[in-house]
N, C-alpha and C positions, 0 to 999 in steps of 0.2 A: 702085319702091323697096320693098322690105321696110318691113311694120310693125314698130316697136320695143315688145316686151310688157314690161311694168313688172313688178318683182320685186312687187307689191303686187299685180297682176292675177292673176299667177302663183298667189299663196298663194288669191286669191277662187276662182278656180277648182278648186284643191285641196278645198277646203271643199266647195265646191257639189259636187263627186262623190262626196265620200264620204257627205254624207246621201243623197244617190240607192242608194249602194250601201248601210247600214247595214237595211233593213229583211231583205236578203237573205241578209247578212255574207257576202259576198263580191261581189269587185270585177265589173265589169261585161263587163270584157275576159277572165276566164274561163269559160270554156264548162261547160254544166251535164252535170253526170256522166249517166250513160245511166240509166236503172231498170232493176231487178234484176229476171228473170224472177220472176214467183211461181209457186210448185212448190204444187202441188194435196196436198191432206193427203189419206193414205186413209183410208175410214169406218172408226169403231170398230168393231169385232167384238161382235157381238151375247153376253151372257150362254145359255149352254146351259141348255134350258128341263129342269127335272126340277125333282127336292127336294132344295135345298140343305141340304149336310151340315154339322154345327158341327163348329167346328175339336178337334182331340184334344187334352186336355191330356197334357202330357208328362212323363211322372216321370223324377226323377231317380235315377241311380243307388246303390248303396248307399254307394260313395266319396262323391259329393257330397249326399249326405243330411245329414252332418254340420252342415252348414250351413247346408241349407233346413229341416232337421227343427228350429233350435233357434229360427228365426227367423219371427216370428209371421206377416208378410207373406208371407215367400215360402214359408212353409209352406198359406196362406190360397190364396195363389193357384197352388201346384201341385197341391195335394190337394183343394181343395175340401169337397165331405160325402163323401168318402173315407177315413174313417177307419180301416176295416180296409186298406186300402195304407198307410198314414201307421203303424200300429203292424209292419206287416212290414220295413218300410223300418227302423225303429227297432229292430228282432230282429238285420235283416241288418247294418248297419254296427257292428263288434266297438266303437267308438269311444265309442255310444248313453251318456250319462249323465244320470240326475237330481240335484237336488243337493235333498237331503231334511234338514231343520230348519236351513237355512242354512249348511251347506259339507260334509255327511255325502253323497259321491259312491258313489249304484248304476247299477252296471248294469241290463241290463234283459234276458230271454233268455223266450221263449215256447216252450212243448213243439212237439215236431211235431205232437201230435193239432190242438190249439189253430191252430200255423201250417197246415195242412190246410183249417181251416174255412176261417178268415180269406181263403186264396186263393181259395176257393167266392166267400164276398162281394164279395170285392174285384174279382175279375173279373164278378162283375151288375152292379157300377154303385154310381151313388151313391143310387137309389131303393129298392135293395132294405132289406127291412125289419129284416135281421139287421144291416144295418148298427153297430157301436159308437157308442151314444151319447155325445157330448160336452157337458154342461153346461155352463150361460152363469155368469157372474160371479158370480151371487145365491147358486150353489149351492153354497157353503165348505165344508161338510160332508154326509157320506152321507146324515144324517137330513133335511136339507134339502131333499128332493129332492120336485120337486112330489106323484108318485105316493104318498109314503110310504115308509115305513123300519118292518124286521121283523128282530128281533132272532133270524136265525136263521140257517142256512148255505148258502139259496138262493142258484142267481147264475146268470142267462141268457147270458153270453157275449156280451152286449150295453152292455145299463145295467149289471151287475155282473159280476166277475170272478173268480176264486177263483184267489189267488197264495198266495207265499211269501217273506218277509224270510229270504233267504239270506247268514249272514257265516260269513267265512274261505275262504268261494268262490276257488279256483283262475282264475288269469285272468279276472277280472272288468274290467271297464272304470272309471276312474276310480283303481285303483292300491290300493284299501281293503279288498278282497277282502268288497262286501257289492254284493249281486246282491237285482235282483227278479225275481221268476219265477212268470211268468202261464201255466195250464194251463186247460184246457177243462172246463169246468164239466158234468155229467152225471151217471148212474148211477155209483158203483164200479167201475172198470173197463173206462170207456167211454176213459179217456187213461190208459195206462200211466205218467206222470209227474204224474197228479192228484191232487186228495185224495184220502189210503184214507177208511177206512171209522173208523175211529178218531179221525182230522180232522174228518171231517164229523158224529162224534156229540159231539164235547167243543169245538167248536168257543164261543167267545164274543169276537168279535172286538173286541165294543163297551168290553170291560175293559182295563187297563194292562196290558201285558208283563210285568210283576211279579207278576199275577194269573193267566198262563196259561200253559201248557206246553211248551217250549221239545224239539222234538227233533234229534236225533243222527242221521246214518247208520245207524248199526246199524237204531236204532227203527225209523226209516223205511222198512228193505230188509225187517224182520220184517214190519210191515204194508205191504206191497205193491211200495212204490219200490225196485225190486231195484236200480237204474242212478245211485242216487243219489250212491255214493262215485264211480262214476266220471264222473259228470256234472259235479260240483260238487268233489271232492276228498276224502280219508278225513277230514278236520279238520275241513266244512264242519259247520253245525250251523243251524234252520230253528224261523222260527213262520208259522206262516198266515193270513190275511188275507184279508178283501175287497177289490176295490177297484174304484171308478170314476175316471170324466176329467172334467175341466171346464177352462175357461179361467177366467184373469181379468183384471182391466180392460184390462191390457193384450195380450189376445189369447195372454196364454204359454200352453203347453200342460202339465196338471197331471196326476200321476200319485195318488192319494189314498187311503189306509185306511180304512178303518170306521173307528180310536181316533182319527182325526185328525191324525196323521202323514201329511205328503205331500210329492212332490218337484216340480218344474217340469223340465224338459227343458233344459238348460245342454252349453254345450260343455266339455269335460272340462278341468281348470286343469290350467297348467304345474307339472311338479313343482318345488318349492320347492329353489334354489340355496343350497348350504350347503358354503361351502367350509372349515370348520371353525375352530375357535376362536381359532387364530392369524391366519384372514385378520382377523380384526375387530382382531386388534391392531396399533398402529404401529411397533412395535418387531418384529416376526415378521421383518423382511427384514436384523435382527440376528442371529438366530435366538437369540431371549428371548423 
């Protein structure tokens, strides 16, 4: 005779399998999966034995300079103590603007003799010693400067510079027609776009503009600058100056005078929307 299993046996034994089966999660009546070959890893490729080279930094072009040049970071880390690439890149993008006593936009343009050197530098490196010095934060003014300050018209193409506040300039960047213009510092004659000789004896940078002598085209093509109307424009008109670079606290990069006048490196503003006197009225779509 068949034994009769009780619906209560039934469930005891339910129970009793599956804590058999639970340490495993899975039931006992299925079969265990096969294991999976293991595939042997090949050795790592040894390092090539020499003198490992550091990587290049990468400049950017004179289109994307706009960007890197105004931006203390990414200026910091594509240039480096490259500072004469950092001022050619600033020559080449037509876009370049300082914004000098809080919203007075120059350009900026370097002679060739001057762009000449710069490529000499710029291609040794960031050790060589012609390098352009950049000052740290402390240095707000020329006199500042840890070496000392000489009230006179020297300037090594280095630590100082020997430029020119050009207004009415022809295509300047910034819209204002006032341009700076950095030439190579030397003998008379050593940069056909430099101080003449005239510049460098009445020179007093350290006085107000009020106090020194403003030239013209003409002047400047008599003493020497034959190329100046067509460089700059027949309208354009010029004073001369020193100047050095520094940063400040926040890493901008400063373009500076001897008088104290100085601009930081900004991207050029939008020109101002001015849809004229009736858009501001509400009555204009009357036409009143």
């Amino acid at each position: 005779a068949t034994k009769r299993v009780l619906p209560s046996q039934r469930l005891a034994r339910a129970r009793a399998t599956a804590k058999r089966c639970k340490p495993s999660l899975r039931p006992p009546w299925r079969l265990a999966r096969p294991a999976l070959a293991r595939v042997p890893r090949e050795p790592l490729a040894r390092p090539r034995r020499g003198r490992a080279r550091a990587p290049r930094r990468r400049l950017p072009r004179p289109r994307r300079c706009l960007r890197i040049c105004t931006t203390p970071l990414a200026r910091a880390a594509t240039y480096g103590g490259n500072h004469a690439r950092y001022l050619l890149d600033l020559d080449a993008n037509a876009s370049t603007t300082f914004n000098f006593c809080g919203g007075m936009m120059f350009g900026v343009s370097l002679s060739p003799r001057l762009r000449e050197h710069l490529e000499e530098v710029a291609a040794a490196g960031e050790a060589d010693p012609r390098q352009p010095v950049v000052y740290g934060k402390e240095v707000r003014r020329m006199s500042m400067r840890p070496e000392g300050h000489d009230l006179d018209a020297r300037a090594d193409n280095a630590r100082l510079f020997h430029g020119r506040e050009v207004r009415q300039a022809e295509n300047a960047a910034g819209g204002g027609g006032m341009l700076i213009h950095l030439s190579f510092a030397g003998e008379p004659g050593d940069d056909a776009e430099g101080w003449t000789r005239e510049e460098m004896e009445e020179y007093s940078g350290w006085l107000s503009d009020r106090q020194r002598r403003w030239r013209d085209g003409a002047l400047l093509e008599s003493e020497g600058f034959e190329t100046f109307g067509a460089r700059f424009g027949a309208k354009a008109f010029t004073l001369h100056h020193k100047f050095y670079l520094h940063v400040d606290a926040g890493n901008n990069f400063w373009l500076s005078a001897e008088d104290g006048c100085e601009g930081v490196a900004t991207p050029p503003a939008p020109p101002p929307r001015d849809f004229g006197a009736g858009a501001r009225s509400p009555f204009a779509i009357f036409g009143k």
